[in-house]
C-alpha positions in Angstrom: 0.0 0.0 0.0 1.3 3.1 -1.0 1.6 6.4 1.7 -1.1 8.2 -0.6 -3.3 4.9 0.3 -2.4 5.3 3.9 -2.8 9.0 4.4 -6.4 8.8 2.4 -7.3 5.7 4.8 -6.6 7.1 8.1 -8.3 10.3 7.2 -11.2 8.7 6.2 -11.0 6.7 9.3 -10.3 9.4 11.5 -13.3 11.4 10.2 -15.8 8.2 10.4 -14.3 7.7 13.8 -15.5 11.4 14.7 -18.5 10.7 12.6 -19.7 8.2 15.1 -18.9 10.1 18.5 -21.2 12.6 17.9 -23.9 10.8 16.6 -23.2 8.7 19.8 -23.5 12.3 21.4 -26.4 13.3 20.1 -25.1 15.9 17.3 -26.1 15.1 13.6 -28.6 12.8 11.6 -29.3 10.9 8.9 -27.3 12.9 6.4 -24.4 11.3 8.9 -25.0 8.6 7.9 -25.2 9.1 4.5 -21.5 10.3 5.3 -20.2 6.8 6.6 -21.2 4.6 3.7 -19.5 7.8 1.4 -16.4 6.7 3.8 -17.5 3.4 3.7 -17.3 3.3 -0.2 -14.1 5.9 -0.4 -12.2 3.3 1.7 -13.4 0.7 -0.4 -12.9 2.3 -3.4 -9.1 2.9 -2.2 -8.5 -0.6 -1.7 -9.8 -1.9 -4.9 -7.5 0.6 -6.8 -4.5 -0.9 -5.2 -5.4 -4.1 -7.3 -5.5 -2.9 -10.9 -2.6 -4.1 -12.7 -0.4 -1.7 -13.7 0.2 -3.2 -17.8 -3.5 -2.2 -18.0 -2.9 1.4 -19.4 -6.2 2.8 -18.2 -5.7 0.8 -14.7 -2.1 2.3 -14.3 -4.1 5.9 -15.1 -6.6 5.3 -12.3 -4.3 4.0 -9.7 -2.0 6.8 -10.1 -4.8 9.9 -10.4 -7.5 8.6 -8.2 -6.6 10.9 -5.0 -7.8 13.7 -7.3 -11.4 12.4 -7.7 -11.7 12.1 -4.0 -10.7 15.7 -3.2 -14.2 16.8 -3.5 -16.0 14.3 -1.7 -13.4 14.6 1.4 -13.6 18.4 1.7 -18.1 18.2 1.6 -17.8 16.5 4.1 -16.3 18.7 5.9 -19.6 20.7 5.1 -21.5 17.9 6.5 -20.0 17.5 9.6 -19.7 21.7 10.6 -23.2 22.3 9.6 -24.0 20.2 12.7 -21.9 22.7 14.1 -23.7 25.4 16.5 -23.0 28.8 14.5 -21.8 30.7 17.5 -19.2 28.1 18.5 -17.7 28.6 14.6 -17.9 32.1 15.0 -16.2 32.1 18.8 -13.3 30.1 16.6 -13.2 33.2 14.3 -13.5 35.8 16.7 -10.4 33.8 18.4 -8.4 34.2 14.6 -9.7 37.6 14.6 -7.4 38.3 17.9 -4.5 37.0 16.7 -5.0 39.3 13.4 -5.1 42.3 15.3 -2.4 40.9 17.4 0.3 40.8 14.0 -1.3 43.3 12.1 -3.4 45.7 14.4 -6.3 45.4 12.0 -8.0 43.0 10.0 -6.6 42.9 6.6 -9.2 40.6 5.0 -11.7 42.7 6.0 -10.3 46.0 5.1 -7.1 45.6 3.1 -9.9 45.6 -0.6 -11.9 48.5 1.3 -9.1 50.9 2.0 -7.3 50.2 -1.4 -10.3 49.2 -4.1 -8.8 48.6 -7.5 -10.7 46.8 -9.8 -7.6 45.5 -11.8 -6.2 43.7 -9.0 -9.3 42.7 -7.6 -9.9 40.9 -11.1 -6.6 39.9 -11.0 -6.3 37.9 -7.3 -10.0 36.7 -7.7 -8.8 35.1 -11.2 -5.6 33.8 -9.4 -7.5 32.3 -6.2 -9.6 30.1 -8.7 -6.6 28.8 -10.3 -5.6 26.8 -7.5 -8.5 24.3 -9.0 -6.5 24.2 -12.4 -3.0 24.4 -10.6 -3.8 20.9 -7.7 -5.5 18.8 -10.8 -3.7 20.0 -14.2 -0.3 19.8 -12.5 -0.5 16.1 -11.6 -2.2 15.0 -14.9 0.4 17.1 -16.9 3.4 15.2 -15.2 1.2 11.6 -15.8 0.8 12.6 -19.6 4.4 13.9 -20.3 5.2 10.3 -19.5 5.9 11.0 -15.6 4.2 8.7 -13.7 6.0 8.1 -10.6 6.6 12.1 -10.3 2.9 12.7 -10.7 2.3 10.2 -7.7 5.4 12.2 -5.6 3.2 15.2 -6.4 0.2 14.4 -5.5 1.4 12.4 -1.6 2.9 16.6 -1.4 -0.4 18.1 -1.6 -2.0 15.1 0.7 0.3 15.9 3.3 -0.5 19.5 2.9 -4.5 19.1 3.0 -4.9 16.3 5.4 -3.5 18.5 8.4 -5.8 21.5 7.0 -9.1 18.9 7.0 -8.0 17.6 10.4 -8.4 21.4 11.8 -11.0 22.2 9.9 -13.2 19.3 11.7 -11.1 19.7 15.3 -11.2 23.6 15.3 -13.9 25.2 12.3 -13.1 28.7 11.7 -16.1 29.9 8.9 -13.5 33.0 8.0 -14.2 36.4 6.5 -15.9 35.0 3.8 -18.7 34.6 6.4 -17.6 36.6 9.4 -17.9 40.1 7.8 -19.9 41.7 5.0 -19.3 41.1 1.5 -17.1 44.1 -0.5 -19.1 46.0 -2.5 -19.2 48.4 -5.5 -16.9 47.5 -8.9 -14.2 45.5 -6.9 -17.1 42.7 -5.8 -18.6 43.1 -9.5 -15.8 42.2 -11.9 -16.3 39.4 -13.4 -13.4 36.9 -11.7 -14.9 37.5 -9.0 -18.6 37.1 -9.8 -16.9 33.2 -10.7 -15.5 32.6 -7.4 -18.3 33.7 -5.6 -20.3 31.2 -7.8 -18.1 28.7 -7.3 -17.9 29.0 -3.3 -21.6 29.2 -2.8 -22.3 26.3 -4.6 -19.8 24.6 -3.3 -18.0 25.6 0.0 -17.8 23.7 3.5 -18.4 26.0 6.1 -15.5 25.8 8.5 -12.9 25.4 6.0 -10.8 28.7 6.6 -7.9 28.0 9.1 -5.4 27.5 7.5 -6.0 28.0 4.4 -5.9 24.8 2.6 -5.8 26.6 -1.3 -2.5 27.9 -0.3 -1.4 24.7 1.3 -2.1 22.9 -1.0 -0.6 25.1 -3.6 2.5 25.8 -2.8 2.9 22.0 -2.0 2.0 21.3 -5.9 4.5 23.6 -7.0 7.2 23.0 -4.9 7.0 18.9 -6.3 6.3 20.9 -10.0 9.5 22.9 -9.6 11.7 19.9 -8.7 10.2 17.1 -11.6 9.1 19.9 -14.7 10.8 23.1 -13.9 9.2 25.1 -17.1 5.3 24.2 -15.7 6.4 24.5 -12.3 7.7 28.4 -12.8 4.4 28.8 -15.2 2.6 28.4 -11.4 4.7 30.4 -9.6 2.9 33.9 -10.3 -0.1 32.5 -9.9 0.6 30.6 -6.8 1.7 34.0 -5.3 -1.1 35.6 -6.1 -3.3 33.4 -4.8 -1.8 33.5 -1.2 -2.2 37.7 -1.7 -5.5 37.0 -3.4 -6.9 34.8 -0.3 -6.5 38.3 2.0 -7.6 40.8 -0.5 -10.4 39.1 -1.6 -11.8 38.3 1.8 -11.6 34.5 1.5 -9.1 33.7 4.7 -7.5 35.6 7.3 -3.9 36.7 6.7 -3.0 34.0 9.3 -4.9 31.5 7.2 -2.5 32.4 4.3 0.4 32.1 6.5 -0.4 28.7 8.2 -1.2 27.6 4.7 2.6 29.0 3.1 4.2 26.6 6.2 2.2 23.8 5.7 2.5 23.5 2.0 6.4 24.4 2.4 6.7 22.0 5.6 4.3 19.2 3.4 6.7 19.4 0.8 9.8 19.1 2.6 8.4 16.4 4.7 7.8 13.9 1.2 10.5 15.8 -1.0 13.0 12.3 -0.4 10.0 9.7 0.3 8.8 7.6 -2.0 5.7 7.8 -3.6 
């Protein structure tokens, strides 16, 4: 079993395990247990991967690419679990975050960084950049698996795992909603432009509430490019601007707190580092 196997097992264990306390406690429903058998088939699915043979071309594929398919499952049910959450016990977690911003920066920068310095070019800009980490954490991988690098796209791929499991294991331990949620939407031509019209779309149909600290998108960003740097140096610097601009863009755009951005630079850097010599 490979250490993308075991990392995806345990943290599908580790969240089934918390499933079951609190509806042993009380907390949740029947939608929790909708969320087992998804773990239930996740694990399964995980071991039954393991076992295609890697001379079938399209077996190899899927053995190799899979953790990408599960990304979205894992993090909604990160939804599932915090909406059994009581909203003033997420917020308490925010207002905590919200100390420690004032603390470093004696203001809150997510909240007022866009207000005291609108500019609709760079709002366009970092909005775009913040929705490339979807195109940056799957085209990355998939590039390195069709230019012929399979074992590299794997060594990738265990990066960004060790740089979102941590994130989900806070995000279910300690749910901060962020100033996404905590604070009034921007407003005027800065919240109108039309990259950020698209990630607003994006996270309303889509976002787990609780998912701010640390920032997982720049986690698991700078974990992907770190592993694209060291195995296809051209692609790798092609995601360095937009990598950077996405851990600016999280702040300006009001999508994490400034220490969500930093926690997510050292755990992507420290993910990296951790896996850079294991073997995938």
């Amino acid at each position: 079993m490979s250490p993308v196997d075991r990392l995806l097992l345990g943290y599908v264990g580790f969240a089934s395990v918390v499933v079951l306390w609190r509806l042993a406690t009380g907390v949740g429903g029947a939608e929790f247990g909708w969320l087992l058998g998804m773990h239930g088939l996740l694990g399964a699915l995980i071991l039954l991967f393991r076992r295609l043979p890697d001379r079938a071309r399209a077996g190899a594929w899927l053995r190799d690419l899979y953790p990408l398919a599960m990304l979205a499952p894992l993090y909604g049910g990160i939804g599932i679990l915090n909406d059994r959450v009581p909203v003033e016990v997420i917020l308490r977690h925010d207002a905590i975050v919200q100390t420690w911003e004032a603390a470093l920066f004696g203001s809150q920068p997510s909240r007022d960084w866009i207000r005291q310095a609108p500019s609709v070019f760079w709002s366009g800009l970092l909005h775009l950049a913040y929705f490339a980490y979807y195109i940056i954490i799957i085209a990355g991988p998939v590039a390195l698996a069709l230019h012929g690098k399979r074992a590299e796209a794997r060594h990738v791929i265990l990066a960004m795992l060790t740089a979102f499991i941590p994130c989900y294991l806070v995000f279910i331990l300690f749910p901060v909603a962020g100033p996404y949620y905590a604070f009034p939407e921007p407003t005027g031509p800065v919240r109108d432009v039309w990259s950020a019209s698209l990630v607003y779309g994006v996270l309303d149909r889509g976002s787990s509430v609780g998912a701010a600290f640390p920032s997982s998108h720049v986690a698991a960003t700078v974990a992907t490019t770190l592993g694209l740097l060291r195995y296809w140096r051209a692609l790798g610097w092609s995601f360095v601007p937009a990598a950077i601009l996405l851990t600016v863009g999280t702040v300006y755009c009001q999508m994490h707190y400034a220490v969500d951005a930093g926690a997510g630079l050292v755990i992507g850097v420290t993910a990296w580092a951790a896996v850079r010599n294991a073997k995938a």
